[in-house]
C-alpha positions as CSV (number, residue, x, y, z in Angstrom):
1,X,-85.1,0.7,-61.4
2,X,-82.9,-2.2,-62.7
3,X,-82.7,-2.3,-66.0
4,X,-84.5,-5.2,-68.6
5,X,-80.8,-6.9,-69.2
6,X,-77.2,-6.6,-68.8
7,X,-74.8,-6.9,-71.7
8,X,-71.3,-8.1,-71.3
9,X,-68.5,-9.4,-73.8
10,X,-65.6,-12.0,-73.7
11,X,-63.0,-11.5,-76.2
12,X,-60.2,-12.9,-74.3
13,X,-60.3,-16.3,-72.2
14,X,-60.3,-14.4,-69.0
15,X,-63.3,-13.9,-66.6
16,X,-66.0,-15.9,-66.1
17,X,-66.4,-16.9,-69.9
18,X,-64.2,-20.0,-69.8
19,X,-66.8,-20.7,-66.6
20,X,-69.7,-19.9,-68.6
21,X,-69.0,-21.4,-71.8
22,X,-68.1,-24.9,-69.7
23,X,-71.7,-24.7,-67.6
24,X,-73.3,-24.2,-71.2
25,X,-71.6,-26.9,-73.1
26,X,-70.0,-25.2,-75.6
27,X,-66.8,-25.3,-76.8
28,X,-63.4,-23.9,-74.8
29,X,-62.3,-22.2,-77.9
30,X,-64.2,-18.8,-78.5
31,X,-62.3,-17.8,-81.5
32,X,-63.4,-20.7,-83.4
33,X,-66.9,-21.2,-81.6
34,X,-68.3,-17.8,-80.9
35,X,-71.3,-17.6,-78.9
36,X,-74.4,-15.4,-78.0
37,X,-76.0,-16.5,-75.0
38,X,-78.9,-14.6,-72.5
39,X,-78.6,-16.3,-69.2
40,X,-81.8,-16.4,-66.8
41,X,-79.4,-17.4,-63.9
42,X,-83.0,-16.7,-61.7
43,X,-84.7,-19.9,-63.2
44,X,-82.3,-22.1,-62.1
45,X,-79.9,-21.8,-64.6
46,X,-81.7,-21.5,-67.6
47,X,-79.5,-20.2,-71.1
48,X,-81.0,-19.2,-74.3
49,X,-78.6,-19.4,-77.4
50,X,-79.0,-17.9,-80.5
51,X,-78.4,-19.6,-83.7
52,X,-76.5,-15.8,-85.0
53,X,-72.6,-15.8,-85.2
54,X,-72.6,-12.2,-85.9
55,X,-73.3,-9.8,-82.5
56,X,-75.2,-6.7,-84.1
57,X,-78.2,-4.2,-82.1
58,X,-80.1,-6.4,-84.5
59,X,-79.4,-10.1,-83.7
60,X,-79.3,-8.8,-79.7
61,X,-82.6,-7.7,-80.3
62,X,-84.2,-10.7,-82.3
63,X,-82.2,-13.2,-79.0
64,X,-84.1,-10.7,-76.5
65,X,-87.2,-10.9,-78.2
66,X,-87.5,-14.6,-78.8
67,X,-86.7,-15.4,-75.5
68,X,-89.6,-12.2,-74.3
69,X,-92.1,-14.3,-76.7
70,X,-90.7,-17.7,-75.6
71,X,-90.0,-18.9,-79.1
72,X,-86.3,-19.9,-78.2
73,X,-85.4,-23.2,-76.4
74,X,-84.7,-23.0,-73.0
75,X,-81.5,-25.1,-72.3
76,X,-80.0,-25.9,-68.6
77,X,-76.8,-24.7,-67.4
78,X,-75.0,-27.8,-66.1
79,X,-74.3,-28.0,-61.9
């Protein structure tokens, strides 16, 4: 059985975060413009961001509850 999500971190400008960040308007620069995000890449491209700077079990847990109890704003990736 898969499991509910998948966590991953960026802390250097390598990867797929420069990517992600782009798709998801944000800012290049993750040092100045840290992000959480939960992707639902299976509807379309949908991202949830959270309004929390600090990444703690408890601000993951408030992002994954709000978007279980759909009281976060779905935004769209761009194409």
């Amino acid at each position: 059985m898969d499991p509910a999500y998948r966590f991953f971190v960026a802390q250097t400008p390598d990867g797929a975060a420069p990517q992600i960040r782009k798709l998801c308007g944000l800012p290049d620069d993750a040092q100045e413009h840290p992000a959480m995000l939960l992707l639902d890449l299976d509807d379309d491209g949908a991202f949830y961001a959270s309004d929390q700077l600090e990444v703690s079990g408890a601000t993951i847990e408030a992002l994954t509850k709000a978007y279980e109890e759909k009281t976060i704003t779905r935004q769209q990736m761009s194409k």
